[in-house]
C-alpha positions in Angstrom: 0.0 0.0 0.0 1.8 3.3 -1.2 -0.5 6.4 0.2 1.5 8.5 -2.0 -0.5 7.3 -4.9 -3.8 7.5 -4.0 -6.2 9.7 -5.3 -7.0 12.0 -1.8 -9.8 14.5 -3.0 -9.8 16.3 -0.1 -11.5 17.6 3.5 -14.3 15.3 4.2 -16.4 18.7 4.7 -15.3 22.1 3.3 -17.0 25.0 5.0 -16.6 28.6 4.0 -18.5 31.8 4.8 -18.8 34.4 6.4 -19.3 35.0 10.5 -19.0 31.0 10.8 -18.7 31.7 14.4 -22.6 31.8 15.3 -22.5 28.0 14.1 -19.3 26.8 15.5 -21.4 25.0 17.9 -23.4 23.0 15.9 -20.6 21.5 13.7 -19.1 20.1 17.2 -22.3 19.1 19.2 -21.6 15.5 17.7 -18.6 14.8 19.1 -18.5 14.2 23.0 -14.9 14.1 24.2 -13.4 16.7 22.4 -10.2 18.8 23.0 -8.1 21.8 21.0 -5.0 21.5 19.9 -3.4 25.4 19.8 -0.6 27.7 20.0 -0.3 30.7 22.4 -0.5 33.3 19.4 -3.2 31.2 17.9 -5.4 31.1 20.8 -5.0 34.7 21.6 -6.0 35.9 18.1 -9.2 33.0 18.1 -10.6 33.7 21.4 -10.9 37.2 20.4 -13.1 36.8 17.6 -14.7 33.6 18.4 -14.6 33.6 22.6 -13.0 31.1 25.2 -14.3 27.3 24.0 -15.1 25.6 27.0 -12.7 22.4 26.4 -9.6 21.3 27.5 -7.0 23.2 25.4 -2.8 21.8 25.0 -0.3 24.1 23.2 2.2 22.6 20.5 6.2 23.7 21.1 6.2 25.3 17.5 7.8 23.0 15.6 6.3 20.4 13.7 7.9 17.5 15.0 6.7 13.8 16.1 8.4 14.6 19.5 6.0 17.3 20.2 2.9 15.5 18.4 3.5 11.8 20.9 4.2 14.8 23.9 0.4 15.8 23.0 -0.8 12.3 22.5 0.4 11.3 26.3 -1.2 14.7 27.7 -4.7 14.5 26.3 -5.3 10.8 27.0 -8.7 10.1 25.0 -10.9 12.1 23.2 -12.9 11.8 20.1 -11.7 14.8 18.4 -8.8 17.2 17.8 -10.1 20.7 17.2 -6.7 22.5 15.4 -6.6 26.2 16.0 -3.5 27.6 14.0 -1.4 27.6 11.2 0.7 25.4 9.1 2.9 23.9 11.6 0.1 23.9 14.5 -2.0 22.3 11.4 0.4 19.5 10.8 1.1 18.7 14.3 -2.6 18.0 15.0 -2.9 15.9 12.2 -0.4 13.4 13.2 -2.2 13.5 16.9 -5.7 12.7 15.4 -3.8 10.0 13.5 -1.9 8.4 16.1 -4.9 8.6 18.4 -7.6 7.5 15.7 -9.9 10.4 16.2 -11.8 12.7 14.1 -9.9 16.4 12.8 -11.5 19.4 12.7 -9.1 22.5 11.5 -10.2 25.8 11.8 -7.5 27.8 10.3 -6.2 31.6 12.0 -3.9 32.2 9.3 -3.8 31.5 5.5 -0.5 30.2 4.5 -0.7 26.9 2.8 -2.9 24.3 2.0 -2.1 23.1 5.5 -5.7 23.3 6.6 -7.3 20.8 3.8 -4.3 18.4 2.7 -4.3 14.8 4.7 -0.6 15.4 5.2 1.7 16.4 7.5 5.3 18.2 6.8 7.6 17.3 9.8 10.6 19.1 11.1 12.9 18.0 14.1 12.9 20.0 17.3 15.5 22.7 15.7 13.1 23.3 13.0 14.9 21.1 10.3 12.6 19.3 7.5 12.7 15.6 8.3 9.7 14.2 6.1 6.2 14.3 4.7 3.9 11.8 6.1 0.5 11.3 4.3 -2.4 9.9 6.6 -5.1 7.0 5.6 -7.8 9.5 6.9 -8.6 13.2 5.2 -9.5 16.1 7.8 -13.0 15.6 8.6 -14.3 19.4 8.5 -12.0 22.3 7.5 -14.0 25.3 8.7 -13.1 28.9 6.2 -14.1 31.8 8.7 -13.2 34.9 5.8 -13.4 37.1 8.8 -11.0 35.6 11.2 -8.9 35.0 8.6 -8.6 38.8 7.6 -6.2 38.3 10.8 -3.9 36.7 8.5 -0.4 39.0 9.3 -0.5 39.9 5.6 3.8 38.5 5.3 1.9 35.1 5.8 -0.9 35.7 3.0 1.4 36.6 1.1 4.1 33.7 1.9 1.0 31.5 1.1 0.5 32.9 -2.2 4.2 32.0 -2.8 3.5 28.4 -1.4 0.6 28.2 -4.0 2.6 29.5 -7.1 4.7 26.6 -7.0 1.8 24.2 -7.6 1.8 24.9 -11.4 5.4 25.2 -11.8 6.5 22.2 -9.4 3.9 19.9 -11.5 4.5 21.1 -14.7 8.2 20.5 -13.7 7.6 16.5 -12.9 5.3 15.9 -15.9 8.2 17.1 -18.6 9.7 13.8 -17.8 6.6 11.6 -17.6 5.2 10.3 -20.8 1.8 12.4 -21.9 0.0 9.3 -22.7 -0.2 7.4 -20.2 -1.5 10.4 -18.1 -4.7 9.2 -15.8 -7.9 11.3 -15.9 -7.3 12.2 -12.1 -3.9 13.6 -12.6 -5.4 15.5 -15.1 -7.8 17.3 -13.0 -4.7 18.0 -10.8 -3.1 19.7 -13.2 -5.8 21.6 -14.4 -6.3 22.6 -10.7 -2.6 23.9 -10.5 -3.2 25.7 -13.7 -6.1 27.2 -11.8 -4.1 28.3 -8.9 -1.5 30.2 -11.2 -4.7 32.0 -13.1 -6.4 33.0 -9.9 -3.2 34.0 -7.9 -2.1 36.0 -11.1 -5.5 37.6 -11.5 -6.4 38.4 -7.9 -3.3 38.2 -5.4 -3.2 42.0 -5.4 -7.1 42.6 -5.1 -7.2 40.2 -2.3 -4.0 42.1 -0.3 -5.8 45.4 -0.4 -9.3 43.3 0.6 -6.6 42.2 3.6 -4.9 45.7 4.0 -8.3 47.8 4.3 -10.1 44.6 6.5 -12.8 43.7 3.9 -13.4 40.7 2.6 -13.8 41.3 -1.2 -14.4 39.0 -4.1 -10.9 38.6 -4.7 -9.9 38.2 -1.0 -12.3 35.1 -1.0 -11.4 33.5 -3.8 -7.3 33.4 -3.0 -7.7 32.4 0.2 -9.8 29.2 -1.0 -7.1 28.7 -3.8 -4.8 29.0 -1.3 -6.4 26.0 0.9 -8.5 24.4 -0.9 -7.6 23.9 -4.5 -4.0 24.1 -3.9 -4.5 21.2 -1.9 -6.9 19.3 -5.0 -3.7 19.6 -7.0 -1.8 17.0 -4.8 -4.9 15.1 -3.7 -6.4 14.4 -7.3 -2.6 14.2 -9.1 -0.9 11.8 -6.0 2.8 11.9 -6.5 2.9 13.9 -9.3 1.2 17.1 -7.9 2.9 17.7 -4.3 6.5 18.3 -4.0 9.7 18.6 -6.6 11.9 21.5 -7.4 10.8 24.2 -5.5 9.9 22.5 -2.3 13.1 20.7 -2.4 14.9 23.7 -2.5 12.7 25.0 0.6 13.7 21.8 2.6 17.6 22.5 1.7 17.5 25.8 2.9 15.9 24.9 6.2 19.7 23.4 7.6 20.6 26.8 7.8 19.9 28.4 10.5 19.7 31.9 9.1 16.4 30.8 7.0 14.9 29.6 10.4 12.9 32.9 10.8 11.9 33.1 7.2 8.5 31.9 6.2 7.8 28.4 4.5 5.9 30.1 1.4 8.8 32.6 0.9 11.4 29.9 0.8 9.1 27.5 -1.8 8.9 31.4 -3.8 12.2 31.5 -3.9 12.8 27.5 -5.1 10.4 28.0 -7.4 12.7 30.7 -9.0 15.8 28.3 -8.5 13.9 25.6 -10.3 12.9 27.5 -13.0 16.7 28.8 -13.5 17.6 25.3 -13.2 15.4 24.8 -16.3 17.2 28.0 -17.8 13.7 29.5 -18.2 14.3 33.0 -17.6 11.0 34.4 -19.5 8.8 32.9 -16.6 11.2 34.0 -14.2 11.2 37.7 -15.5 7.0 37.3 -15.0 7.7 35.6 -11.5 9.8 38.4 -10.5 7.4 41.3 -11.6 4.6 39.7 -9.6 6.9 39.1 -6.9 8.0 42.5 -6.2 4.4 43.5 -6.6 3.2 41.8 -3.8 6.5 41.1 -1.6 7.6 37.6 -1.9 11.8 37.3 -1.7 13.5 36.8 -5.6 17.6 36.9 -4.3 19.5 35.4 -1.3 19.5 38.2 0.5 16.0 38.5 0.8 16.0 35.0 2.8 19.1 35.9 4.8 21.5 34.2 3.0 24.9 35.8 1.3 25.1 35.0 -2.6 29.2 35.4 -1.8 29.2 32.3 0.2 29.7 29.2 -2.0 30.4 26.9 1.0 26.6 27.4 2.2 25.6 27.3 -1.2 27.2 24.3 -1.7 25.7 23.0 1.4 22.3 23.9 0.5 22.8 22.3 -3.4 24.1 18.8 -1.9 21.2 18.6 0.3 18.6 19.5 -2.7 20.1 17.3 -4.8 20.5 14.2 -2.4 18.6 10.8 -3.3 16.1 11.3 -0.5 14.8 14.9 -2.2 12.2 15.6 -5.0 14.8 17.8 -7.3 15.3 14.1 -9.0 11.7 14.7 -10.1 12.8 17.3 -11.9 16.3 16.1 -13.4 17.0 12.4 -12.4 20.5 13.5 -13.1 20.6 16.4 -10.7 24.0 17.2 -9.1 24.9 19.6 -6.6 27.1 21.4 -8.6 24.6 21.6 -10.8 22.5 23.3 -9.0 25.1 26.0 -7.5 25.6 27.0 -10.9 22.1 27.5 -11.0 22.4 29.4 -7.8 25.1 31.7 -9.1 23.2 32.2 -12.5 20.1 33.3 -11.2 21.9 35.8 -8.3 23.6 37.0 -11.4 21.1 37.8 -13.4 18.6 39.5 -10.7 21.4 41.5 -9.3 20.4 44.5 -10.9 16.8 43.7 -10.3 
């Protein structure tokens, strides 16, 4: 049994709306035993839109990590579901309890970021915050609740690190498929990769629309609509295209730059941004990069090292960064299953070049 190739459509239930908070209640009152699964900043920013839920409430460490998930597993005991309040990480961690406990997940998202919130997987770190491995569950998130007015809490770096998270959809499949024989493509991954397209179209057409619907606190047309391309059909792209549609270039390059501890403090979606600009340099296609860039400075995702903390001068971290994105266990094989590491600093070095002046 290979999870990785399943077709995973998505959240059992998908709720959005507006003022969801008068119905909280009656999407829980079928669950008896149930308990929240938060962090500190989380909680604060929930219980002032929503209120204090009266039910036991544990706090993750921040990072992502199976420690911290088997920590919460031996605190809580039993219930009969996890109620996630948070972001990515706090997301992810609550997944892997519901799993290992065998209970029911209902996310309610504070933040938009990823599609966190709607995929049935988990990205896991180690205590210092390193990328470790993706884990994909047997059961999807039973109810995934879209309040558009909490979420115009969203600190508007992390709406717009998720729109960076979301680009790479497109260009991370399109990346895997140039290898893969057209013909023997399945109607499912299909659908997957029409659902990335759909990303890029939206994010393209409405990214800035929906950051002034963020900046002046309204939800807008186009507010609404990246948002759910952020969650929902960013995560239809991996769910309906399995393998194909999750991780290669870009996200590889995210997981390589999370050894060094200078990136620690920079947000997932900007890293993936700036992969999907490595990967596409890899590729030597500089006409999508000059459109990534453009949109990029429009709306404030990082295009050079410098914008992730990192010195373009330093080849030994570079070098550091390319082994480890070009290692067997990484999804930059998906894009050249000859990739080397030198390979990719000259990649590197080309692309720093070439934005220098930018």
């Amino acid at each position: 049994m290979n999870l990785y190739e399943e077709v995973r459509p998505g959240a059992n239930r998908y709720i959005n709306g507006i003022d969801l908070k008068k119905e909280l209640s009656d999407y829980l009152e079928e669950f008896n035993e149930i308990v929240v699964v938060t962090g500190q900043q989380s909680q604060l920013v929930f219980n002032d839109y929503y209120g204090q839920l009266d039910y036991p409430v544990y706090h993750y460490d921040g990072t992502a990590s199976e420690d911290n998930a088997e920590e919460l597993v031996n605190q809580i005991g039993a219930c009969d579901v996890v109620v996630a309040i948070g972001a990515g990480k706090l997301i992810d961690t609550a997944k892997m309890v519901a799993d290992k406990m065998k209970v029911r997940l209902v996310v309610i998202p504070t933040i938009v970021s990823n599609c966190a919130p709607y995929a049935p997987l988990s990205v896991i770190y180690d205590k210092d915050h390193t990328f470790i491995r993706y884990d994909v569950f047997k059961e999807c998130n039973y109810l995934v609740l879209i309040d558009y007015d909490l979420l115009l809490k969203t600190p508007q770096t992390y709406f717009v690190a998720g729109i960076g998270d979301t680009l790479a959809k497109y260009y991370e499949i399109e990346g895997i498929l140039r290898n893969v024989d057209g013909s023997g493509y399945s109607a499912t991954l299909l659908l997957g990769r029409a659902s990335a397209k759909l990303c890029l179209d939206i994010l393209n057409e409405d990214a800035k629309l929906a950051l002034q619907g963020l900046k002046e606190q309204k939800v807008n047309e186009s507010f609404k609509r990246v948002v759910d391309t952020i969650i929902a059909i960013a995560g239809c792209v991996g769910g309906f295209a399995h393998k194909y549609g999750r991780v290669s270039g870009a996200h590889a390059i995210h997981n390589a730059l999370s050894i060094e501890e200078k990136t620690h403090a920079i947000l997932h979606g900007d890293k993936v941004a700036y992969g999907i600009l490595l990967q596409q340099a890899y590729l030597n296609d500089y006409q999508e990069i000059d459109r990534l860039v453009d949109l990029y400075q429009e709306i404030g995702l990082p295009y050079k090292l410098a914008h992730i903390n990192l010195d373009g001068k330093d080849q030994e971290t570079l070098v550091e960064i390319a082994k480890f994105a070009a290692s067997e266990k990484e999804t930059f094989l998906l894009i050249d299953k000859d990739v080397t590491y030198d390979k990719i600093v000259l990649a590197l070095n080309k692309l720093e070049s070439y934005l220098e002046n930018k």
